[in-house]
N, C-alpha and C positions, 0 to 999 in steps of 0.2 A: 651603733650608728648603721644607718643603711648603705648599701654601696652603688657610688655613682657610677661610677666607672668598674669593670668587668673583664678583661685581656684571658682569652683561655687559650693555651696552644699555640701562639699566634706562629705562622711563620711568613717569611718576606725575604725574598732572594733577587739577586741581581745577576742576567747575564753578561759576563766580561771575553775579553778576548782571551782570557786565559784560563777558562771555566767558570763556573756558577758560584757564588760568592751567597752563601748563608749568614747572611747579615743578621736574620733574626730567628732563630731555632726553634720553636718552639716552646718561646714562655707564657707564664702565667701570672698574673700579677694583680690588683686591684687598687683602688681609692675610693675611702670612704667620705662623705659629705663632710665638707669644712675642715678634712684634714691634708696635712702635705706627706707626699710621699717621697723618694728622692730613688732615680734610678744613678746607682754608682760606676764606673767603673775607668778603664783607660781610653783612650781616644782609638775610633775602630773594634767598642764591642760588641754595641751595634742600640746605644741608648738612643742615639737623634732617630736611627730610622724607627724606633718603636715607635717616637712620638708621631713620626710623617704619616706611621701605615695608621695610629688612630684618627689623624685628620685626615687622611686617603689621598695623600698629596704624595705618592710613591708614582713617579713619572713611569709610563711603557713606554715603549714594549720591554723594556731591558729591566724596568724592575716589576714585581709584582707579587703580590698578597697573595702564595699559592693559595693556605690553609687559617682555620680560626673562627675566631670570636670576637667582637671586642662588643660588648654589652654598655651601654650608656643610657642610664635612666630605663633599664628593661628592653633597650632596642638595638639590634646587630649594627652597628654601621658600615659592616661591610655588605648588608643586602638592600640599605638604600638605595633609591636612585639617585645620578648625580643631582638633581633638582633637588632631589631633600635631602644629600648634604652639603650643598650649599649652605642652605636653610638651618644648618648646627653649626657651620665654621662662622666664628665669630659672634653668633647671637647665645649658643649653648655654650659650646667649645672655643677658645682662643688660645692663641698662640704666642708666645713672646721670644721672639728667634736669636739666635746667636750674635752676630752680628748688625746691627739696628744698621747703621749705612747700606747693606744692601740690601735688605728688606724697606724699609723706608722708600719710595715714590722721588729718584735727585728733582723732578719737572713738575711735582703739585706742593700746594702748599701743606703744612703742618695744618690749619684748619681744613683745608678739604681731605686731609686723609685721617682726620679724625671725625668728620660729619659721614662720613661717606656712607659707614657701615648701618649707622642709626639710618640713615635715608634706604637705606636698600631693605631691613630688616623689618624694619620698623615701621616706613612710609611716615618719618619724622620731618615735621615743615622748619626750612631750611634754618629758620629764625629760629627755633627751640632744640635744634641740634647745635644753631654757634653757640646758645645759651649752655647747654649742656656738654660741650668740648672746652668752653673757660672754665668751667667747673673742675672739670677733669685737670687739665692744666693745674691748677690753682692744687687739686687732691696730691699730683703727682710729687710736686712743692716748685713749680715752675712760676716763679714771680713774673710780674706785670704779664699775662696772657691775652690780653688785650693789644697789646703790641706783638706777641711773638706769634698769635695763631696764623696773621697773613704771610709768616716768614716761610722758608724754604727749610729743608734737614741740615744744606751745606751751611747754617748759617747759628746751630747749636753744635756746642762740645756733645764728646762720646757720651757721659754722663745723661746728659738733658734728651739727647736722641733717644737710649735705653729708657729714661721716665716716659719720654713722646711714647713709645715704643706701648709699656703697661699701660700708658692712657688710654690708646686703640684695643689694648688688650680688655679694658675694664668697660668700653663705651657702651657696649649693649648687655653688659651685667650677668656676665658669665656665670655658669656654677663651676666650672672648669679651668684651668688655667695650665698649660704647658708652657713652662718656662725650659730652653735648650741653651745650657750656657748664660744666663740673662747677664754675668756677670767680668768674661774672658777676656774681652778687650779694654776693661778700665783697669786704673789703677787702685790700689787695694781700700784707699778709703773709699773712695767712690763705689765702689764695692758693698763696703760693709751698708753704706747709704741704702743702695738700691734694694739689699736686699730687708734693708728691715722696712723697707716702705713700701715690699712686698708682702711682706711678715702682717705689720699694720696692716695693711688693705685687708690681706686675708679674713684679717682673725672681726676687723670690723664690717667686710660686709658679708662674709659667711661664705667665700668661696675657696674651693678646693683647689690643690695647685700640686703639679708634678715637678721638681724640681730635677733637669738632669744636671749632671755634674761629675767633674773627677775632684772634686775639691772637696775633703772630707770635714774639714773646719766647717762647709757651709751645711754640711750634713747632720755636724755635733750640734750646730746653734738651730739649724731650722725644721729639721725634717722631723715628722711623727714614726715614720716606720723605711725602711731601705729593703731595697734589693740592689744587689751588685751580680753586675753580668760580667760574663768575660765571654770569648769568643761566640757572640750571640746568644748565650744562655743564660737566666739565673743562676748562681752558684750557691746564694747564701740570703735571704730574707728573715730579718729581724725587728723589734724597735729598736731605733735609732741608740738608746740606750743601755740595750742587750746587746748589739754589735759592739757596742767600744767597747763592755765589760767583757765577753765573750762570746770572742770570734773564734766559729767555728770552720771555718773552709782557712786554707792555705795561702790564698791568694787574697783573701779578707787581711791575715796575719798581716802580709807580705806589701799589703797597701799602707796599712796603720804603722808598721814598722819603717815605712818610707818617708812619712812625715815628723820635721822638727818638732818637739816637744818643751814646752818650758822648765819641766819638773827636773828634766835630764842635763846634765855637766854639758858647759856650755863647749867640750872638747868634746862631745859622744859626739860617734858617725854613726851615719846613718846604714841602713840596712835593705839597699833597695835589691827588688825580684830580679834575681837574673832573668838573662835572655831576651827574648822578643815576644811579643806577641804573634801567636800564628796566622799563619796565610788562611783567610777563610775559602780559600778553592781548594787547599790538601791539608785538613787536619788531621791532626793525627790521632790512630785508632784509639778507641778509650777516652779517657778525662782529657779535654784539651790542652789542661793547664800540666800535667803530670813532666812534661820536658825542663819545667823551671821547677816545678814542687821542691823540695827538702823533706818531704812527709812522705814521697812515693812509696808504693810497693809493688808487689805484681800483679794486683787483681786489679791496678788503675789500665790498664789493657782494656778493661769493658767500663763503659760510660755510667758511672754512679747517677741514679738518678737522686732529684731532690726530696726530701725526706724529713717528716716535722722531727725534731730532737728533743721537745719537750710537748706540753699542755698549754703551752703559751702563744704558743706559732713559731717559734724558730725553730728553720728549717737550713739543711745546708746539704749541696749535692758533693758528698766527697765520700770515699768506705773508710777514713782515717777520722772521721767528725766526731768520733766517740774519745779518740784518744791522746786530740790534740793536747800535751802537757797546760797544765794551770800557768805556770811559768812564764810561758809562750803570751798569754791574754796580754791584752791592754785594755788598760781602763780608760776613760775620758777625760 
């Protein structure tokens, strides 16, 4: 497959009152046409802002894209002008954001903030955009649409918001799809809903989708390939399949060993990563993760880069990745 999307180096920092905050270190990463990718990690590693800087929706003066790439369809977008990316948010590239109530419009209706995009992109007459927003309604599985397009956001459950939410996402027929969290505020059938009729869409109308997530179930069920960050950085990129069988980074282990499993006595505890996540204004020297590790040694003092471990593509930034015991793995 050819690749849609491109991420080389990127880096994205924020000034605070307490120093500069390396939200996004320099990673590298890509998606390929009609596949999902799933960026993994804990909250604060800095997966939403990766999504923000390839929409360029990273607010100044406090934040800003010092360095990078991000290539899409063979084009930088970080040396567009704001005019032409405009002209990719939304018509190329879309967005499906964490929270649907505050992205959601509370003062226009569910049909004008689904017409809207087609009208600005597209110069869709008005009448062939309501036609093409019940459609969408109807795709997303929101019954009677006819009734609910002239409704308001306050006036659908979480659920239905999140559908409203990929119908905007889907309106002008994305090859792209950044989904951030699509799934955090509902509850867990609602969940499973949303995402396999994100799944569906995908796989039927051929569009590529970035899943972020600290939820690694949604990873085992959806995702084609992962990368997992931690304090701004990729640590470990695999398929999705080769991560559960053999995870190679520490902090991969230490995730997969966090979550309940069915196969295991329903008295087994769990095994979560001590400590904290670090401060991204004073990390510390070396492997960020080395202060919680269990694998340390003392060459984790200089910063492992990432590293392919096979002919496959898996890759993982750790100097212990060769000798994580078999023991240790988890399977899926």
């Amino acid at each position: 497959m050819a690749k849609l999307l491109q991420v080389n180096h990127l880096r994205t920092t924020f000034a605070t009152s307490t120093g500069l905050v390396r939200a996004v270190d320099g990673v590298s990463w890509d998606v390929e046409e009609g596949e999902t990718v799933a960026l993994v990690g804990e909250s604060g590693c800095g997966k939403s802002v990766s999504a923000l800087s390839i929409m360029r929706l990273i607010a100044p003066p406090a934040g800003r894209i010092e360095s990078g790439e991000i290539f899409f369809k063979g084009r930088d977008l970080l040396r567009l002008s704001d005019e032409e990316m405009r002209e990719v948010r939304g018509s190329e590239i879309a967005m499906v954001f964490q929270e649907p109530m505050t992205s959601l419009n509370p003062v226009l209706t569910v049909g004008r903030q689904l017409t809207e995009g087609m009208e600005i992109h597209y110069r869709t007459q008005p009448a062939a955009a309501r036609a093409r927003a019940l459609k969408l309604l109807e795709m997303v599985g929101i019954s009677d649409p006819e009734r609910r397009l002239p409704q308001y956001p306050h006036h659908f459950s979480g659920g239905m918001r999140q559908r409203i939410m990929i119908a905007m996402a889907l309106a002008c027929n994305p090859q792209l799809i950044l989904a951030d969290e699509p799934t955090t505020a509902l509850d867990v059938t609602i969940q499973a809903q949303i995402l396999e009729l994100m799944r569906n869409l995908s796989r039927e109308l051929g569009v590529a989708m970035l899943i972020i997530t600290h939820n690694l179930g949604v990873v085992a069920r959806y995702a084609d390939r992962v990368n997992v960050m931690y304090a701004g950085r990729i640590i470990e990129q695999a398929t999705a399949a080769e991560l559960y069988a053999n995870p190679r980074h520490p902090y991969t282990l230490g995730l997969l060993h966090s979550v309940p499993r069915l196969d295991e006595p329903r008295r087994a505890r769990l095994d979560p990563i001590e400590g904290q996540p670090p401060d991204l204004t004073r990390l510390p020297p070396g492997c960020a993760f080395q202060p919680r590790c269990k694998y340390r040694v003392e060459r984790c003092v200089e910063a492992p880069p990432l590293v392919p471990l096979d002919a496959a593509g898996h890759c993982a930034a750790c100097w212990e990745a060769a000798n994580i015991a078999s023991a240790s793995r988890v399977t899926a």
